[in-house]
N, C-alpha and C positions, 0 to 999 in steps of 0.2 A: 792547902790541904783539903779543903770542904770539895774544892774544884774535881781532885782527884778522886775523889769519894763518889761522886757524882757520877765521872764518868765510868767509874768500876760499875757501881748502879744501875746506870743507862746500857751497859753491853749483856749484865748480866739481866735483865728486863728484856732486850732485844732475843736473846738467847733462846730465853724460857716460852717468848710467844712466836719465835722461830719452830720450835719444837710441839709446840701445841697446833698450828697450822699444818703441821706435815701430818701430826695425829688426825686429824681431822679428815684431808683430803685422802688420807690413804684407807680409813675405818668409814668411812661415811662422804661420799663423792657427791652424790644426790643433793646436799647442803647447802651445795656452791652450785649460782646459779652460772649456767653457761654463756659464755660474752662469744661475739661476734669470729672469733679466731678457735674458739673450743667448743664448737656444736656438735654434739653426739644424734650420729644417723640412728632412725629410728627404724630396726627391722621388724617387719608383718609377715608372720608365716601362715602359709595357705592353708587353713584346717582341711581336711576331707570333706566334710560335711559342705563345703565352700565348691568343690570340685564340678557338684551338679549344675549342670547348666539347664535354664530353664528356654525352650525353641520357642522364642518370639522371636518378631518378625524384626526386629533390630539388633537380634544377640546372633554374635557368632556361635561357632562350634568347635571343639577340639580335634574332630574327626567327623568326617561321614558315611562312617563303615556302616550305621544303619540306614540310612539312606540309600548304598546302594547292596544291603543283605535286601531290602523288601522291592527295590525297584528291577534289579540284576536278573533276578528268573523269569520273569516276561519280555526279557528283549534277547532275541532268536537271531541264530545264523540264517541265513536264504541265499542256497544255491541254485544254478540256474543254468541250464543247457538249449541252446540253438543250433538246429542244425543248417549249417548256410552249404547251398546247391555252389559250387563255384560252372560258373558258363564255359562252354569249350572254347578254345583257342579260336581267335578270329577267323583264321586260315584256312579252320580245319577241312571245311568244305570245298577249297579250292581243290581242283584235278592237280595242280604240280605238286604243294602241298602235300597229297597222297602218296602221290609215286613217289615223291624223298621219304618219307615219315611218316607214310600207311596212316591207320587209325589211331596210333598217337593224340593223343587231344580231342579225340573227336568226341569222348562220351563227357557228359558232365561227371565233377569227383563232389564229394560229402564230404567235408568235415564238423567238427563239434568242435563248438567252443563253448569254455565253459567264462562264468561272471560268479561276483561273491557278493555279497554287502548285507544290511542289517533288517532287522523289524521288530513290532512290539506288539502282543498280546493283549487287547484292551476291551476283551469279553469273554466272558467264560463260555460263551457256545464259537467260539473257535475263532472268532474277527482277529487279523493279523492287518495291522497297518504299515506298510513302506513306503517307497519313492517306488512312481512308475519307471523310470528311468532303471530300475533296478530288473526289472520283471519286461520290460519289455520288450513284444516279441520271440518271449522267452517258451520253448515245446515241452518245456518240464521244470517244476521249479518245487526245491526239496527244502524243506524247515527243520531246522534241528535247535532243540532246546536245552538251556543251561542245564538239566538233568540228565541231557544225554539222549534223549529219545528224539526220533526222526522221523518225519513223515513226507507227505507230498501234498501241496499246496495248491487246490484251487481257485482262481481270479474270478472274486466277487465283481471287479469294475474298475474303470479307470478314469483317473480327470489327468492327461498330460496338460491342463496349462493350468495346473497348480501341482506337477509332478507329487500327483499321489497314488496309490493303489490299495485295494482294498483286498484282501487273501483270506482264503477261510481253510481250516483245519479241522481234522477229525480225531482226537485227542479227550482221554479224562482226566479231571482234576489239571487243569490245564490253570497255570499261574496268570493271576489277570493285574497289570501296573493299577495303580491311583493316577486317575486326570486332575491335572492342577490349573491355575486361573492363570491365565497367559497375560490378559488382561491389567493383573495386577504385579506383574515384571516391570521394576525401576533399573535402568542402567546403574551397573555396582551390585546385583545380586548375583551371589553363587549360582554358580550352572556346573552338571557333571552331565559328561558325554558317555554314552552305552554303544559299542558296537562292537563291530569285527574286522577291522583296520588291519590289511592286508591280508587277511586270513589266517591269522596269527592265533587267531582264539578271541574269545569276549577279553574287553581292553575297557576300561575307565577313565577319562583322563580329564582335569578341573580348571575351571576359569571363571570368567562373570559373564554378566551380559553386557557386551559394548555397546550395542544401542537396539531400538526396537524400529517397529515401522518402517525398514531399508524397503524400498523398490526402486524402479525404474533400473536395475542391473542387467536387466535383459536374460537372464535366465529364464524366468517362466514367463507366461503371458499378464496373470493376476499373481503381484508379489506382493506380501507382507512380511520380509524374514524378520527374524530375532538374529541380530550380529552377537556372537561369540567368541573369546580367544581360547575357549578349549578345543584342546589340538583334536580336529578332524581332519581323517585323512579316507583313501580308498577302501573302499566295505563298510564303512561307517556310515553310507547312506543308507536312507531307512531306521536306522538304529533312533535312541530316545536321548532327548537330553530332559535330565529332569532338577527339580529346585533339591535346596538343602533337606528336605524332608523326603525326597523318594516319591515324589508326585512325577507325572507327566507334562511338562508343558512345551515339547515343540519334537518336530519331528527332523533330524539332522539330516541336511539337503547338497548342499554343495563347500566347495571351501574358495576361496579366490589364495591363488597359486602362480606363481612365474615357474616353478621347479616341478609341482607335481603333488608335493609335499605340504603341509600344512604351516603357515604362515602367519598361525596368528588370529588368522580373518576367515571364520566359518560363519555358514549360513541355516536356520535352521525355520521349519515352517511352524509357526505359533500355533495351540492346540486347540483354539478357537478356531482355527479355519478348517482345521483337522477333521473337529464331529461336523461341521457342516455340509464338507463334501463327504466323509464316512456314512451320513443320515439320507443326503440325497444316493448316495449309491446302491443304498438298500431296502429303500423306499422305492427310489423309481429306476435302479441297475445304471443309471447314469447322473451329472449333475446337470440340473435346467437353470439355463441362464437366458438371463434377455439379452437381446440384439437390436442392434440400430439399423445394420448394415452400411458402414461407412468406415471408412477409416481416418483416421483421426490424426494430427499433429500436435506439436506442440509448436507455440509462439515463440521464440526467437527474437534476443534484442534488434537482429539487425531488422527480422520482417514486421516486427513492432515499429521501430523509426520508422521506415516506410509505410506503412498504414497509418501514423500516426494517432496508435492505442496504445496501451498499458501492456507490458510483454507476460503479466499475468492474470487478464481480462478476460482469457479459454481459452478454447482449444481449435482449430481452424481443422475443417474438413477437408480432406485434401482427395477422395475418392469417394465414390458411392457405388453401391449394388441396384443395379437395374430394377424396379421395383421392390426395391426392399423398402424397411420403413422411412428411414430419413428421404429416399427419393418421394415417396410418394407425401410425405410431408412437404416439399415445395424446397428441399433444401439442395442448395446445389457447391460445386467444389471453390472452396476458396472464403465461405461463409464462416464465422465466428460466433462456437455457440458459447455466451457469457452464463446462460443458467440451466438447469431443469428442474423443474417443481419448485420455481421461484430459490430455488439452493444456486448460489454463485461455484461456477467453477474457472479455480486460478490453476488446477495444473487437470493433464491430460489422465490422469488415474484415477482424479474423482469424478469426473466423469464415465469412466472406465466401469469403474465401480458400481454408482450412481444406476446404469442402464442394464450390467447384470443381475442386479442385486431385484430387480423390479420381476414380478411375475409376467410370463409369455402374454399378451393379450390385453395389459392397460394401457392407459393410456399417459403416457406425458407429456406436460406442457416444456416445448422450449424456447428460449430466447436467443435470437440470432443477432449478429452484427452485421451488416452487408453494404459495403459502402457508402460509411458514413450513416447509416440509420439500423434501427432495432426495432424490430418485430415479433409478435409471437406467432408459432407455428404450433398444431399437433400430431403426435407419431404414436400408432399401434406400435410396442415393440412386441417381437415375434421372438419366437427361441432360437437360442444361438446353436448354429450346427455346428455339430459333434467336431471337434479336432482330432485327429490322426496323430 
């Protein structure tokens, strides 16, 4: 009997704290601490005031529609017309020739052709920077700006072996970009490209920087490009590629192409080398570089093993200019200059560098390799003539 009582007790006890437990969890959740199989996700809602982003140089952006409202008005279409003579028919001169086909071919014919591509605005008294290669050879060459207004374009100077141009305009209230430090471009920062890509109209289009410091591409003579994957393509030369903030820093050059088309792989020239030749152009209407008079190679594992040197010990002279300066220096073809100004050179562009970079008329010390021995020599360099 006690037994029974007991378990009447025991169900009605189990009952009453069955009931209290469900009270519990359904009025008051928070109570019960969460185990392993019941963890409540915790949601964070983005206040507005959170929205602001502050442009340092490690925060992204949600957009860079001000970056390119302030950069977008100084980079200008530039058209360009040449008129090419074409020559009369071989023949035309000939007496049979005549009698078939009279004067037929005999006069020269004209036509025009026209070219498109980009440029940017980077002073308020009217300095227009593009690629030579845009302008060149060009009998007239017309600017028109994101506001619509259009003029014609006089050639302040030229440096084709660092494809640049220098153009001036006669315009007021004329939109002038921001110059930004090229310098301090890490591979992984935002880049936005500005031009006129096919003739389509002004076009924007976004990437990073793939790497810095590319040369030896054989494009120009002195290369430093900034590698890009914002799509450039045709007209986009001359135009600006500039940072997340709407600075200037490189001037969009070439694209590497199997199609035609943009790949990916654009080339653009850093705004450091930019004011350099822009300052020599308007200082002295051209850029002045030093000359060795030689031309230069690079060493070669195989012609490394055979001389048995370091295949990046410099640079071997493989021609000289008849009294230029490396002749009259004592240097002859086949020598291996390892230094200048005590500076080692392991490839043929610091060198390159190294002797333009020096003013017309000093002097520098170099260090040759010549069959097994090392010598010093010295060399006036002389300025380097003008390229075509």
């Amino acid at each position: 009997m006690r037994i029974g009582k007991s378990i009447v007790f025991f169900f009605q006890f189990a009952t009453v704290g069955l009931a209290a437990a469900f009270l519990i969890l359904f009025f008051f959740p928070s109570l019960v601490s969460n185990g392993p199989g019941n963890v409540r996700p915790k949601i964070v809602e983005l206040k507005q005031s959170d929205r602001s982003i502050t442009q340092g140089q490690s925060q992204g952006m949600v957009s860079y529609a001000d970056a390119v409202a302030r950069a977008q008005p100084a980079v200008v279409n530039i058209f360009t017309q040449k008129r090419i003579v074409e020559r009369t028919h071989p023949y035309s001169n000939d007496p049979m020739y005549r009698f078939f086909f009279g004067d037929q071919g005999a006069a020269p014919r004209e036509r025009i052709e026209n070219s498109l591509g980009s440029g940017v605005i980077v002073s308020p008294q009217g300095y227009v920077i593009t690629n030579n290669h845009v302008i060149a050879n060009a009998d007239e060459i017309e600017v028109a700006l994101a506001d619509g207004r259009t003029t014609r374009a006089a050639v302040v100077g030229t440096d084709p072996e660092t494809d640049i141009a220098l153009l001036h305009i006669k315009l007021d209230k004329l939109p002038v970009i921001t110059l930004g430090d090229s310098e301090k471009l890490r591979v992984g920062d935002v880049v936005l490209a500005i031009g006129n890509p096919f003739g389509v109209g002004q076009t924007v289009t976004s990437g990073i920087v793939s790497a810095t410091g590319r040369n030896m591409l054989g494009i120009n003579t002195f290369e430093n490009f900034i590698q890009t994957d914002a799509a450039i393509n045709p007209g986009n030369s001359g135009g600006a590629l500039i940072n997340a903030w709407g600075e200037l820093i490189a001037i969009n050059t070439a694209i590497f192409s199997r199609s035609g088309g943009s790949q990916g792989i654009g080339f653009a020239i850093p705004i450091s080398l930019v004011k350099e030749v822009m300052t020599q152009i308007i200082q002295h209407g051209q850029v002045v570089r030093g000359w060795l008079g030689a031309a230069i190679g690079e060493i070669n594992p195989i012609l490394a093993e055979r001389l048995g040197i370091d295949p990046h010990m410099g640079a071997i002279v493989t021609n000289l200019v008849r009294n230029g300066p490396a002749d009259k220096a004592g240097l002859t073809r086949g020598d291996i200059i390892t230094h200048i100004n005590n500076k080692p050179i392991k490839h043929i562009r610091e060198l390159l560098d190294i002797v333009s970079q020096t003013k017309p008329g000093s002097v520098i010390v170099i260090k040759v390799y010549r069959k097994g021995k090392s010598f010093e020599t010295r060399a006036t360099v002389m300025q380097r003539p003008v390229q075509e």
